[in-house]
Backbone bond lengths (Angstrom), bond angles and torsions (degrees), N, CA, C in turn:
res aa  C-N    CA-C-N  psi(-1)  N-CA   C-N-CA  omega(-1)  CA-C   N-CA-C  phi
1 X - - - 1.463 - - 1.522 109.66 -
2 X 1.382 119.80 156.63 1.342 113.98 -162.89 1.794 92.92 -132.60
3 X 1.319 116.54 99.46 1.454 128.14 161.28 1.493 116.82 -97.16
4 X 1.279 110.33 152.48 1.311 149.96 -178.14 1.440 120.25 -115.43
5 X 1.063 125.25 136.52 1.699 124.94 173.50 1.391 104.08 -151.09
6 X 1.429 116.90 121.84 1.630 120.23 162.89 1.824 98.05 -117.17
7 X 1.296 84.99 141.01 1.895 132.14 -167.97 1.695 90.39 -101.24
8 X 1.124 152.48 114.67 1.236 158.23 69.40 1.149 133.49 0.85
9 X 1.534 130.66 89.56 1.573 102.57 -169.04 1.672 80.52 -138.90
10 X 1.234 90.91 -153.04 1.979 106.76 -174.38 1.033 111.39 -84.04
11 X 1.140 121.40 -25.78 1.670 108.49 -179.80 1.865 94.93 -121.81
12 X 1.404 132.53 -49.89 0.961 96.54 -166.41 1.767 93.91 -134.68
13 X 1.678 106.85 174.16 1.543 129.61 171.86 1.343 120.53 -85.09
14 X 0.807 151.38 103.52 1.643 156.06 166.38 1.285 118.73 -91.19
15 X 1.179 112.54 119.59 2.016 126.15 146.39 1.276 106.56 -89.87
16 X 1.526 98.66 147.30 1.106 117.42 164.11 1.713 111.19 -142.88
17 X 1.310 128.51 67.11 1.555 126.44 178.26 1.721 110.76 -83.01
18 X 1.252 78.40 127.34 2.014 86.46 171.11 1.897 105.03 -146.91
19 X 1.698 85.72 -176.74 1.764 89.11 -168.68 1.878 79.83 -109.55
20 X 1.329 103.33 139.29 1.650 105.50 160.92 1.563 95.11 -116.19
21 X 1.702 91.62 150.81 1.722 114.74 170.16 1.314 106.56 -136.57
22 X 1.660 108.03 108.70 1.327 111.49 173.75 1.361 106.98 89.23
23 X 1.079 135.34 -161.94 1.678 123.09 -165.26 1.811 95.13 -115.48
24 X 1.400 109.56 -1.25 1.802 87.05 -172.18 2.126 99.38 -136.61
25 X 0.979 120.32 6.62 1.511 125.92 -178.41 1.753 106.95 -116.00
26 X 1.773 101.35 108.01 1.796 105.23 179.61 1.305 82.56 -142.22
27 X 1.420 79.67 132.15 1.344 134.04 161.76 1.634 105.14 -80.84
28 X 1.263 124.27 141.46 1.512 134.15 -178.56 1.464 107.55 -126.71
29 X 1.426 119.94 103.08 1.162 136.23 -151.96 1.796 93.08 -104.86
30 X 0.919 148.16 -34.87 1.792 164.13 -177.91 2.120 113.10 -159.28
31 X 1.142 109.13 125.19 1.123 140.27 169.17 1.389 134.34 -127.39
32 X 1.710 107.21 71.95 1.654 118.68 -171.25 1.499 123.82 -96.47
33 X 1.127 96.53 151.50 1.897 93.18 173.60 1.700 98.70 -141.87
34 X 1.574 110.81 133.89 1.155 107.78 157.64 1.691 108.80 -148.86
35 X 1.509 95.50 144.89 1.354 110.53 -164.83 1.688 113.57 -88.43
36 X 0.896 117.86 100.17 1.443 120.54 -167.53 1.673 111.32 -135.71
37 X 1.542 116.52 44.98 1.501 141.85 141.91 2.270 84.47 41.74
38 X 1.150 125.19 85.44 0.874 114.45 153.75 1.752 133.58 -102.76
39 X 1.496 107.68 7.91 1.366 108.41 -169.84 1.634 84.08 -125.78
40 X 1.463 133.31 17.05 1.521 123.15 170.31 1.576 123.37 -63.37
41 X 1.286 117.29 -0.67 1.571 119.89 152.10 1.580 120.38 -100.82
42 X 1.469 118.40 -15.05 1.639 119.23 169.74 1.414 112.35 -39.28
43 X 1.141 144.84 -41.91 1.140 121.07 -157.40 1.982 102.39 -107.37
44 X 1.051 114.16 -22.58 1.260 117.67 159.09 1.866 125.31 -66.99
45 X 1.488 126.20 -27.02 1.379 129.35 172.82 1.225 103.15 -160.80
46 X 1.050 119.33 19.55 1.995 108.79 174.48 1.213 121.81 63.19
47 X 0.913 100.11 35.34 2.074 108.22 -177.19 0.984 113.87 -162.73
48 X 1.355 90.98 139.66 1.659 92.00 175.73 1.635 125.50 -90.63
49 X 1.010 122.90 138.67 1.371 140.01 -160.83 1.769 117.90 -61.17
50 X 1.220 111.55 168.94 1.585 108.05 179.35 1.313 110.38 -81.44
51 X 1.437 128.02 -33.02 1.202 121.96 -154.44 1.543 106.93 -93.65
52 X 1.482 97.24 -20.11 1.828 106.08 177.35 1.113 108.69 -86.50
53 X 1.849 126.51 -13.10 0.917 118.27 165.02 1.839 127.48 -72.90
54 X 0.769 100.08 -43.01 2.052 141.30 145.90 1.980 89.25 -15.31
55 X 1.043 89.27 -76.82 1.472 100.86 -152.88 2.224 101.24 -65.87
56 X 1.405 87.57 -55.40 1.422 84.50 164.12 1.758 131.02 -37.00
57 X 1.302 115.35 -67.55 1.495 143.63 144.01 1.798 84.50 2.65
58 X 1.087 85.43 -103.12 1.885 113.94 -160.81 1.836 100.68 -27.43
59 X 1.693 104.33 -44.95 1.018 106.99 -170.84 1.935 115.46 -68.25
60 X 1.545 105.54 -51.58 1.381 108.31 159.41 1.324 114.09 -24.82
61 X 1.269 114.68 -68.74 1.683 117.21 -142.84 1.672 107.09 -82.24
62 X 1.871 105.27 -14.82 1.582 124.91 168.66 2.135 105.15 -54.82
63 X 1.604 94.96 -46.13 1.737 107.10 -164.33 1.738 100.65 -72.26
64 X 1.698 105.30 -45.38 1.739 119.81 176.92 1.629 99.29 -33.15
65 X 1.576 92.96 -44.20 1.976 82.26 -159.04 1.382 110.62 -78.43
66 X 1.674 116.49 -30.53 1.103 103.99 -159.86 2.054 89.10 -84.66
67 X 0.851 122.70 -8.05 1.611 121.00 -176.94 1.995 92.98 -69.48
68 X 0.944 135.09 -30.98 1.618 153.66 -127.18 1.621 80.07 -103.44
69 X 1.545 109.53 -70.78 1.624 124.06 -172.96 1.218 123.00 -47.86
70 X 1.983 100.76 -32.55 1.764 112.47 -173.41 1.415 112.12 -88.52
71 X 1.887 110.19 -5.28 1.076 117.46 -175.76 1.872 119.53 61.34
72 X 1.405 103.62 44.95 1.049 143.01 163.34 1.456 121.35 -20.16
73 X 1.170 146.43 37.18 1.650 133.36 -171.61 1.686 128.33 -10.51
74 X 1.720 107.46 -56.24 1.277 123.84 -139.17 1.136 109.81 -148.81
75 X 1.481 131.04 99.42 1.739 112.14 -154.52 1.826 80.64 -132.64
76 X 1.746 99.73 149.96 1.148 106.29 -174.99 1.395 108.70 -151.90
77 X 1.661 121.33 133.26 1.786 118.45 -161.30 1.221 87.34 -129.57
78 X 1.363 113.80 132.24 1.246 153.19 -178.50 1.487 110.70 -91.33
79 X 1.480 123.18 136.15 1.716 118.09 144.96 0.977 126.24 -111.02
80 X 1.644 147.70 -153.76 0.923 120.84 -174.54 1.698 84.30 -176.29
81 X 1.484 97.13 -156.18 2.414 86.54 -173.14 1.279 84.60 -64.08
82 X 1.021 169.36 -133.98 1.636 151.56 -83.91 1.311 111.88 -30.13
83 X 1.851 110.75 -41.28 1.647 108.77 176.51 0.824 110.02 -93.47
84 X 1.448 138.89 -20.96 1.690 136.63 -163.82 2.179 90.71 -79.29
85 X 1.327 85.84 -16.84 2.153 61.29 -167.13 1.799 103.64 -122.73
86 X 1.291 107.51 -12.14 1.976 108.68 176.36 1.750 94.14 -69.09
87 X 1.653 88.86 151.90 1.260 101.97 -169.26 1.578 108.60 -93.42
88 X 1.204 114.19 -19.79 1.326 122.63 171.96 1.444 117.89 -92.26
89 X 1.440 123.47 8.74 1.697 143.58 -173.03 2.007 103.27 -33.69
90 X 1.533 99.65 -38.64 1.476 105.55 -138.54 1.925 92.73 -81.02
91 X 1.540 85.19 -32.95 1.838 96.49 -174.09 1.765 106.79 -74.82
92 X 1.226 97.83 -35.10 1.815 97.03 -177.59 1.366 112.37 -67.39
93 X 1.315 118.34 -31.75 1.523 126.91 172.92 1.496 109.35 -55.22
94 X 1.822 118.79 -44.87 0.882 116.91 -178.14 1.462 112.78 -77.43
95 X 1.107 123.36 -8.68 1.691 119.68 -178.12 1.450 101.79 -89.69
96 X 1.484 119.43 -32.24 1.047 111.60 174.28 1.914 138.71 -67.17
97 X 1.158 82.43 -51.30 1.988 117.95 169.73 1.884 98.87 -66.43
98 X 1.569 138.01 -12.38 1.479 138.09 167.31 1.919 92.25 -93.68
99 X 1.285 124.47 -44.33 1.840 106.20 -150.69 1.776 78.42 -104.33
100 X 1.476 145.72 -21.49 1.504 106.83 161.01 1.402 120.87 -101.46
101 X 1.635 119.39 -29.55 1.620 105.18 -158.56 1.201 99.81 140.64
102 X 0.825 129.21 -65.48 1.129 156.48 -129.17 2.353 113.35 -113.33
103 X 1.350 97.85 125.82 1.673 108.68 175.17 1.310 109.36 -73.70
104 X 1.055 111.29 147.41 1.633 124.95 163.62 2.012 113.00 -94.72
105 X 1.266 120.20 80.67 1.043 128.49 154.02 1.667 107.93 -31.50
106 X 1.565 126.35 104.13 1.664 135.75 171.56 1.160 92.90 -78.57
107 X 1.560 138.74 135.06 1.734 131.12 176.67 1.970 84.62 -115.31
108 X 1.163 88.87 144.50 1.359 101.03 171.97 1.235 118.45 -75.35
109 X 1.625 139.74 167.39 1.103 148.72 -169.66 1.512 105.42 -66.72
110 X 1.154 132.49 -26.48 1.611 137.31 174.58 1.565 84.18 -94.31
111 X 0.942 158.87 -71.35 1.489 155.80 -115.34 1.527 99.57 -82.64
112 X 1.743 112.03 -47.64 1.046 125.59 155.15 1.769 123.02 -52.42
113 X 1.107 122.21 -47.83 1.334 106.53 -178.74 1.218 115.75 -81.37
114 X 1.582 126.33 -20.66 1.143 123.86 -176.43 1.829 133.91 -71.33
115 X 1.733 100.35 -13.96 1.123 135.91 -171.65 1.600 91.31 -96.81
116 X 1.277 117.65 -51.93 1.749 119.82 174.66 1.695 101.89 -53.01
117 X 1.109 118.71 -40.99 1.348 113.23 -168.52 1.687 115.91 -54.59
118 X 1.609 75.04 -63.26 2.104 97.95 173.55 0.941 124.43 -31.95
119 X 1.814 117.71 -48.00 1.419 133.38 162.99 1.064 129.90 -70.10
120 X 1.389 117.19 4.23 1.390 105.61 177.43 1.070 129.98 -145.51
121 X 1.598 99.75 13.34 1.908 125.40 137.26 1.266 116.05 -27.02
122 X 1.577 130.46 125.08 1.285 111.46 153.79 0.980 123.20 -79.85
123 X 1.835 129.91 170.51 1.817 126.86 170.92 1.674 94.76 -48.38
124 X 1.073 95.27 164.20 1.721 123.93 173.50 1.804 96.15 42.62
125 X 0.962 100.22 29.60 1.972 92.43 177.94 2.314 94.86 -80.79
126 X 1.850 79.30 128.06 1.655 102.70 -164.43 1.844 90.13 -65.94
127 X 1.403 93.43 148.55 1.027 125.14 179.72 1.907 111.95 -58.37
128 X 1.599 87.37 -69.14 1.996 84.49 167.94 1.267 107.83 -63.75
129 X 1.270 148.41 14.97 1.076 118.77 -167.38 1.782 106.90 -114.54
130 X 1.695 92.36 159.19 1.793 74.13 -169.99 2.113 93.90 -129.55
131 X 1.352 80.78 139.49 1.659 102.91 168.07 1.735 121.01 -104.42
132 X 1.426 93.85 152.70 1.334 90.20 177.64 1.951 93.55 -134.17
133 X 1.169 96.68 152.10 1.842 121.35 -161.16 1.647 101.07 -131.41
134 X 1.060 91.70 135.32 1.396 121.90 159.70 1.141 144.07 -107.48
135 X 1.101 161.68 89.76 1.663 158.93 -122.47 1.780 91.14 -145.10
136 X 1.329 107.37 103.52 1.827 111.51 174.65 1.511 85.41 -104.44
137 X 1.594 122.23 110.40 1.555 122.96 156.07 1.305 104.16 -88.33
138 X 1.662 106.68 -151.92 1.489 120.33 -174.53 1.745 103.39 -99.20
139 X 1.285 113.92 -24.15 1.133 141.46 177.94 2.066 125.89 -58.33
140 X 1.478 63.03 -73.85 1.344 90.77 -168.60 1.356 110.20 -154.57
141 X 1.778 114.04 177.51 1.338 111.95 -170.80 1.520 90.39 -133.01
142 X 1.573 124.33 113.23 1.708 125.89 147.25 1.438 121.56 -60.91
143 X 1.045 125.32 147.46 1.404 136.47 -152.04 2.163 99.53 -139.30
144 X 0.512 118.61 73.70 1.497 108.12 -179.02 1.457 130.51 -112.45
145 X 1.462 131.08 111.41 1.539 135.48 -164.48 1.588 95.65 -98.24
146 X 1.276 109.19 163.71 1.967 107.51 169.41 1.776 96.70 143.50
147 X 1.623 102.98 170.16 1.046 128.76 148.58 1.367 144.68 -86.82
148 X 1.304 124.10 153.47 1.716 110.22 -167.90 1.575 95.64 -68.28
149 X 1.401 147.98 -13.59 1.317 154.28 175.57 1.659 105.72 -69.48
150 X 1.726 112.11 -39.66 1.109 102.80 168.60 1.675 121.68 175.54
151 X 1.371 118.81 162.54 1.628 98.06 -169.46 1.416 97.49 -99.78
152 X 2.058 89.75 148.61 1.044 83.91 -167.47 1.838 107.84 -125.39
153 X 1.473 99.85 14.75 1.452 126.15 178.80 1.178 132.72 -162.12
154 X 1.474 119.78 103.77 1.589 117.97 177.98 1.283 122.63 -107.28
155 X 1.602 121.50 153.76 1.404 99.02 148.71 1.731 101.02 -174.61
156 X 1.250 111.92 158.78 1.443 123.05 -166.18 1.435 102.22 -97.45
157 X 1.465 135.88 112.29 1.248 118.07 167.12 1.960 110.36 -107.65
158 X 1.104 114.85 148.95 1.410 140.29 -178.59 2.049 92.49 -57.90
159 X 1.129 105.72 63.16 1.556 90.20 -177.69 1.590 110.13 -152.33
160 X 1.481 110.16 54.98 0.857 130.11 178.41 1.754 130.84 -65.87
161 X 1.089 140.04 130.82 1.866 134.65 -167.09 1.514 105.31 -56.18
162 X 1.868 107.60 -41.97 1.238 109.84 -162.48 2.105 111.71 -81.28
163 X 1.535 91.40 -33.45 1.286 97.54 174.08 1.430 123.78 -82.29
164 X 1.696 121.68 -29.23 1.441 122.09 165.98 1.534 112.14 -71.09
165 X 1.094 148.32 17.50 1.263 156.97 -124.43 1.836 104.98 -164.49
166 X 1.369 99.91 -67.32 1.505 98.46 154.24 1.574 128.12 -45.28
167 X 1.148 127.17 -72.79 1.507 165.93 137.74 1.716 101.94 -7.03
168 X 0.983 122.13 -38.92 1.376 115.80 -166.51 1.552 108.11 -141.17
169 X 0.938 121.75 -72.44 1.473 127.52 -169.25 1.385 109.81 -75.41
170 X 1.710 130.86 86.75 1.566 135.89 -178.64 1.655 94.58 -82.70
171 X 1.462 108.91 -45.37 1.408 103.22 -166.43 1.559 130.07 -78.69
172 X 1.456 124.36 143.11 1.582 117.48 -160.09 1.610 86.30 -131.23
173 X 1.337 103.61 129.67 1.621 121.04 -47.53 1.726 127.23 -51.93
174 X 1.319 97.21 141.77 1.655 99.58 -166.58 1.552 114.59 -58.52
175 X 1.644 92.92 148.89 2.045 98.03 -168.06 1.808 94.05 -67.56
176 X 1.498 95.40 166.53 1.636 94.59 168.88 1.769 118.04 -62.38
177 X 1.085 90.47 -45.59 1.881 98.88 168.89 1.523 111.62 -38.42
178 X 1.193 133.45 -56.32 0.936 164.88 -173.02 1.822 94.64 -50.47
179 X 1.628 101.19 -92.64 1.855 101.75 170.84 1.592 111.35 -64.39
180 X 1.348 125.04 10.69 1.522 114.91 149.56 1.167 131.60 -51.78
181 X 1.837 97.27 -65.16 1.279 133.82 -175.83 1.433 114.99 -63.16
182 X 1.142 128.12 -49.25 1.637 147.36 133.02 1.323 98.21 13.82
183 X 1.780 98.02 -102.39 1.533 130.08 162.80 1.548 127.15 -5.79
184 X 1.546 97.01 -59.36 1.534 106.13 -172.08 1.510 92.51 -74.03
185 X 1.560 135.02 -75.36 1.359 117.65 176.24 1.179 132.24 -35.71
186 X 1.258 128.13 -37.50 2.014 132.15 174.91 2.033 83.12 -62.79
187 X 0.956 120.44 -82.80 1.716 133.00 -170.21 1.859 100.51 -24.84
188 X 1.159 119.88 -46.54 1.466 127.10 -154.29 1.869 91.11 -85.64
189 X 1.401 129.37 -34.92 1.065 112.93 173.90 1.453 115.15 -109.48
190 X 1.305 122.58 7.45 1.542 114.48 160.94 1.686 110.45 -85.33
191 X 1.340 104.08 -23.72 1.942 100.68 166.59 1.142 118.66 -59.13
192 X 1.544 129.14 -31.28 0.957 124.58 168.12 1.551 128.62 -55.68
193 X 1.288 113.94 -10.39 1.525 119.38 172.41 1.639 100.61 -72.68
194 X 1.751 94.60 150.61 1.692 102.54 144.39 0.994 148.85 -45.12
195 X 1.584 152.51 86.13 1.363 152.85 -155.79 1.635 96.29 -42.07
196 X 1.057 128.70 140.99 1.752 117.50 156.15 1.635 99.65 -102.22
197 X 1.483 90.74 158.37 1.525 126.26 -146.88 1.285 96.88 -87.17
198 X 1.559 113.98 -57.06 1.855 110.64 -177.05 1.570 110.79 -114.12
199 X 1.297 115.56 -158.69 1.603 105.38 -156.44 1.864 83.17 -107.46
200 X 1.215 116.96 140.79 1.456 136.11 -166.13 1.727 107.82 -125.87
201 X 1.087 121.66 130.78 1.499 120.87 157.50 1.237 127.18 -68.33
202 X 0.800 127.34 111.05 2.215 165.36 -172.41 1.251 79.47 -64.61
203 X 1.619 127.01 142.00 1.136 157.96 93.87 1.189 149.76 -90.96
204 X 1.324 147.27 118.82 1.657 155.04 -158.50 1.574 126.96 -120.51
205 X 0.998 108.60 106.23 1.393 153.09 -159.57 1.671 100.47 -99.64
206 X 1.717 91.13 124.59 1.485 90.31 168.11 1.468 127.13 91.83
207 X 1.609 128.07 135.51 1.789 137.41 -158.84 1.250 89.47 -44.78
208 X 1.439 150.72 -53.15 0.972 126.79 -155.38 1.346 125.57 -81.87
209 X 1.011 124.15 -18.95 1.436 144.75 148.81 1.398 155.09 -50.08
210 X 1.725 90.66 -31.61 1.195 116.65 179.31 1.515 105.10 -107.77
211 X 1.354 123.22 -33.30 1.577 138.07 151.66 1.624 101.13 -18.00
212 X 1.676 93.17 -94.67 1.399 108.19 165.13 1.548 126.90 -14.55
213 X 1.155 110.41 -44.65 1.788 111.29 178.59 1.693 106.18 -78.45
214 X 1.361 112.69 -41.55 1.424 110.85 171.46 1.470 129.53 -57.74
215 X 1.744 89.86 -29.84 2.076 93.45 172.82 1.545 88.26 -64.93
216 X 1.024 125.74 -73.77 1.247 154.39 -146.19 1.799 111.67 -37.38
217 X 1.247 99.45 -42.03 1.591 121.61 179.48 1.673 97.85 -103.63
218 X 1.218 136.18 25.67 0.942 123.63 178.40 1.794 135.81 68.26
219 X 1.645 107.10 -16.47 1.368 127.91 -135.40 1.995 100.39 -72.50
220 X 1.130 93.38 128.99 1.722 98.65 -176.33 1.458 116.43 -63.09
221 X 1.598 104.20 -60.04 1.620 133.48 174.59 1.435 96.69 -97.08
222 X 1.439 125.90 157.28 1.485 157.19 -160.10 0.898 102.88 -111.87
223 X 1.369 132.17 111.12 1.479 155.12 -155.31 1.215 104.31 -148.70
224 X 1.238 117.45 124.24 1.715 117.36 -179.53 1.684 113.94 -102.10
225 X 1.123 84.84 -21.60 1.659 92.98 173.79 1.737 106.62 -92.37
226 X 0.418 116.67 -3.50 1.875 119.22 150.37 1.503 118.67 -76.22
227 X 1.602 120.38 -39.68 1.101 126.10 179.12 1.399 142.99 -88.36
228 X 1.770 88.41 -34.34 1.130 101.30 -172.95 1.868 125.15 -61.88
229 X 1.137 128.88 143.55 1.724 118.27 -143.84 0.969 131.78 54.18
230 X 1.510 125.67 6.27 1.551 94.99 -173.70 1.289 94.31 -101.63
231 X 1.503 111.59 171.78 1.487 151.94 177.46 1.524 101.02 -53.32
232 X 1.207 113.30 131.74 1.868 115.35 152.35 1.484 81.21 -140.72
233 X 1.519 100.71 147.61 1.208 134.80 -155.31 1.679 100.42 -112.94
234 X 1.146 145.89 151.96 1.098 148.49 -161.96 1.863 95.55 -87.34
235 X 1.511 120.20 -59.31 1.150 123.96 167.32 1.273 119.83 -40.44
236 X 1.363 134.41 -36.29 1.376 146.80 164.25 1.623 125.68 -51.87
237 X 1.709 98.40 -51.25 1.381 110.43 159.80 1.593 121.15 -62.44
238 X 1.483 112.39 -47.36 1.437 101.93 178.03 1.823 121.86 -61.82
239 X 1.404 110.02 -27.70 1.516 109.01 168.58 1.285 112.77 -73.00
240 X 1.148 138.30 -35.36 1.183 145.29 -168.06 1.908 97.17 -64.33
241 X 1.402 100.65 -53.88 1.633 105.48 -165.50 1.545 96.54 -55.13
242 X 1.648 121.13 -57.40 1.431 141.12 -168.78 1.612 106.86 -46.05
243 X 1.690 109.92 -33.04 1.675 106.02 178.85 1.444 96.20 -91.76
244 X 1.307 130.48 -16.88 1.774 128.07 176.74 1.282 105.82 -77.07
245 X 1.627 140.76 -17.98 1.392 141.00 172.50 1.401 107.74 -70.53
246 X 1.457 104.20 -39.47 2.201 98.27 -161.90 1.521 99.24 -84.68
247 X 1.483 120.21 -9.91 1.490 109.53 174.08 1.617 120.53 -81.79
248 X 1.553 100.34 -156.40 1.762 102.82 -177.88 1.659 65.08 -129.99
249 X 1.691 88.94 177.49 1.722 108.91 170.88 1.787 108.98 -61.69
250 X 1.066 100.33 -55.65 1.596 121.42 -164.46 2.171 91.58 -55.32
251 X 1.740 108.83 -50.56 1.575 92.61 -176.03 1.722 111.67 -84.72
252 X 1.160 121.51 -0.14 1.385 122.21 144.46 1.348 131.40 -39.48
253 X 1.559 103.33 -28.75 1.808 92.67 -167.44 1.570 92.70 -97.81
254 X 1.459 109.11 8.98 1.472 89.55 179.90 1.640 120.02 -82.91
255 X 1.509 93.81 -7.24 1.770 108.12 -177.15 1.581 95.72 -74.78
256 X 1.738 93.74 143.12 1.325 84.83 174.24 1.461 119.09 -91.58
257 X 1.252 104.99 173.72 1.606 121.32 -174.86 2.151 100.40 84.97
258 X 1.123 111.26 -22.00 1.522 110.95 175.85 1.527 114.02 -41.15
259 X 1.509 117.36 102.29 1.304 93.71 -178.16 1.686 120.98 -77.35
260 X 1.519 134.72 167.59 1.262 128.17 -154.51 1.967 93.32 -86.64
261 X 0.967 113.39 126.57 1.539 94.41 174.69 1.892 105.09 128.10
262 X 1.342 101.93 -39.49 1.191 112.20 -172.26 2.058 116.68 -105.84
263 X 1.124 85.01 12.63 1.794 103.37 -179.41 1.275 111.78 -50.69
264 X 1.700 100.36 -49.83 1.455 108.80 -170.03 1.303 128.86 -85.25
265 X 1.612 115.78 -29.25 1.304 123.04 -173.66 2.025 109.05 -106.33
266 X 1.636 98.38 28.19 1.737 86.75 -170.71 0.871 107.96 -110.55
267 X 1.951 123.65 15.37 1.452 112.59 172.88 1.260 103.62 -90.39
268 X 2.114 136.35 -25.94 0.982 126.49 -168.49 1.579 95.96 -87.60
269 X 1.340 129.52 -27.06 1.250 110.76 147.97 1.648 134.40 -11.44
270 X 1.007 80.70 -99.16 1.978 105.55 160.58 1.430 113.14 -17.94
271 X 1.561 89.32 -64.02 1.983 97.34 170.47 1.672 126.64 -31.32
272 X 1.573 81.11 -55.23 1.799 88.66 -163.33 2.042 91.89 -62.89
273 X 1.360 109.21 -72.83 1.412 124.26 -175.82 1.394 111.17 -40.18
274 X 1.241 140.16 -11.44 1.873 145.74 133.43 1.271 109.52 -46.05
275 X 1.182 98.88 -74.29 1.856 108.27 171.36 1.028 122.67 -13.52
276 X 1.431 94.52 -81.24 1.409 97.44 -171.18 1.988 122.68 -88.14
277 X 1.100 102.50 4.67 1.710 113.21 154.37 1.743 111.53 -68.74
278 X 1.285 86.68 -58.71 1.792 86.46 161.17 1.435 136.22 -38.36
279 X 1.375 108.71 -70.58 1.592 131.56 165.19 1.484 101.33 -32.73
280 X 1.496 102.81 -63.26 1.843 86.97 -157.94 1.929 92.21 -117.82
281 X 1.658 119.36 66.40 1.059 157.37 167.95 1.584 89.55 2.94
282 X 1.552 111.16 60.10 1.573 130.71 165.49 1.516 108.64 -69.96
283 X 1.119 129.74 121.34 1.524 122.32 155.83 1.475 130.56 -64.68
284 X 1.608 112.09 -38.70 1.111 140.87 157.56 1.434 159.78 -137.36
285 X 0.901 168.51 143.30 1.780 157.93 -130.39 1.667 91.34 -148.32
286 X 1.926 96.45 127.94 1.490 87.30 157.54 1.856 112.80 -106.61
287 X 0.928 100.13 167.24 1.764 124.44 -158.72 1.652 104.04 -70.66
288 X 1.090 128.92 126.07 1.166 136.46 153.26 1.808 141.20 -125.84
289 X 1.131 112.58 104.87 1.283 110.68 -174.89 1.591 154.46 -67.62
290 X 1.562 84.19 -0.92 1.544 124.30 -160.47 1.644 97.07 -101.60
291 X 1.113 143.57 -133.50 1.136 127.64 -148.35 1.711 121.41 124.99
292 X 1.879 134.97 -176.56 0.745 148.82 178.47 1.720 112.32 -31.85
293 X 1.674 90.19 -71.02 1.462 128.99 -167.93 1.907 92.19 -32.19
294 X 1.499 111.55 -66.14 1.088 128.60 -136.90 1.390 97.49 -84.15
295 X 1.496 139.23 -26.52 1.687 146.63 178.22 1.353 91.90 -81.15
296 X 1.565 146.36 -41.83 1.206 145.77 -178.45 0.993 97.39 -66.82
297 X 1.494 148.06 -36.78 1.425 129.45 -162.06 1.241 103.88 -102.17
298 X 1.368 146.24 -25.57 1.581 160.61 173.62 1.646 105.99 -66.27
299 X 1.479 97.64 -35.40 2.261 106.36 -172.80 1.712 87.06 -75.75
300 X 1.534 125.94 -42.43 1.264 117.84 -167.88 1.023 99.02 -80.05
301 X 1.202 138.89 -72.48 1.658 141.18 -175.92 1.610 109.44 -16.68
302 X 1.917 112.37 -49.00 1.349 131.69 169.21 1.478 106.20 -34.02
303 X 1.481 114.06 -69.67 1.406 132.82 -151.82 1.282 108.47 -80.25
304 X 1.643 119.09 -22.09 1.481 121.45 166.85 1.214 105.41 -97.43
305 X 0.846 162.07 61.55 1.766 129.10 175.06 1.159 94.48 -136.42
């Protein structure tokens, strides 16, 4: 069977089309991301805007075709906090679901992490064993602890790149005051989590994360199979942030692996993913490239096959 899933979020659009055989073997036939800032008026009036709606649009009906070409079965669009919290969520759905076809499935804040989780299991990941995941969107940030047997902790925090970024950081590059203030708010609601008890394997979810591995490895072009698993080191992240302070957005993209789009919002990125290395006194996070898109299309593949 040949499924499709587009991811909608605040900062960026995702495909993910592949062929499944049988309920557990996919094939990944297209794997897109494009960054097209759709929640860049949320934090100024709670809505999302015409022109990001505009841009979204164009981008949909870009993924429609290539789903059309791959001969596509089953195509399915996702939202995520951009719709759970814009005040106009209900009407954009409808502009959207009239110019493609197609509904916008809103996944709830568990619905969302629980699909992050799925994806970001490794093969042979042990049964007793328990991971904890991180998903930094544009939105918001999922937080999820558990076993591949079962989850056993969720939760959605308000700590999004595009919205902590709005909200805090005016200056390019932002004053230290500025990523203080940041800091202390990301810090004040990641305390609110549960300490965990024994030492757990870290996983990281999400542009800002995977960015990070591309500075990190040097990488010019965006290669996921270069990235995917590897190690970033907490020490790694803090230099990385320290050369993202002395720039502007614009001399950011000159680093390589910077993706274009993400210049501006990848120091509060960074922020949250410090944080919470801190909080739960991680040394390191391994890399994952996969995401929402990809546990939504594997849970369906499950339920059909």
């Amino acid at each position: 069977m040949r499924l499709a899933v587009i991811d909608i979020g605040t900062n960026s659009v995702l495909l993910i089309a592949a062929v499944i055989t049988g309920k557990s073997t996919v094939r990944i036939l297209r794997d897109e991301s494009r960054i097209i800032r759709l929640g860049e008026d949320i934090y100024r009036n709670n809505k999302i805007g015409e022109p990001a709606l505009r841009r979204t649009l164009d981008t949909l009906q870009e993924y429609i075709k290539i789903c059309r070409d791959l001969h596509i079965e089953d195509i399915s669009i996702l939202g995520t906090e951009i719709f759970r919290c814009a005040e106009n969520s209900s009407e954009i759905r409808d502009v959207i679901f009239k110019q493609t076809g197609f509904p916008v499935e809103v996944l709830s804040g568990k619905e969302e992490a629980l699909y992050t989780f799925r994806s970001a299991l490794p093969e042979g990941a042990e049964n007793n064993k328990d991971y904890i995941v991180i998903d930094i969107g544009g939105g918001s940030t999922e937080i999820i602890i558990g076993s591949p047997t079962g989850q056993h902790f969720t939760w959605s925090l308000p700590l999004g790149a595009v919205i902590l970024t709005a909200g805090f950081l005016n200056n390019d590059p932002p004053e230290l005051s500025e990523l203080s203030k940041a800091q202390k708010y990301i810090t004040e609601r990641i305390c609110r989590l549960p300490p965990i008890k024994q030492e757990k394997s870290a996983i990281g979810i999400g542009g800002t994360i995977t960015t990070l591995a591309a500075v990190n490895l040097n990488i010019n072009e965006f290669d996921a199979a270069k990235i995917e698993g590897k190690l970033l080191s907490k020490n790694s992240i803090k230099f990385i942030l320290n050369r993202f302070l002395k720039l502007t957005a614009h001399e950011r993209l000159s680093i390589p692996g910077m993706e274009k789009g993400r210049e501006d919002i990848i120091i509060a990125g960074t922020a949250v993913l410090l944080e919470f290395l801190n909080y739960y006194m991680l040394d390191s996070i391994k890399v994952s490239t996969k995401g929402v898109r990809y546990g939504y299309l594997v849970s369906k593949a499950y339920k059909t096959g």
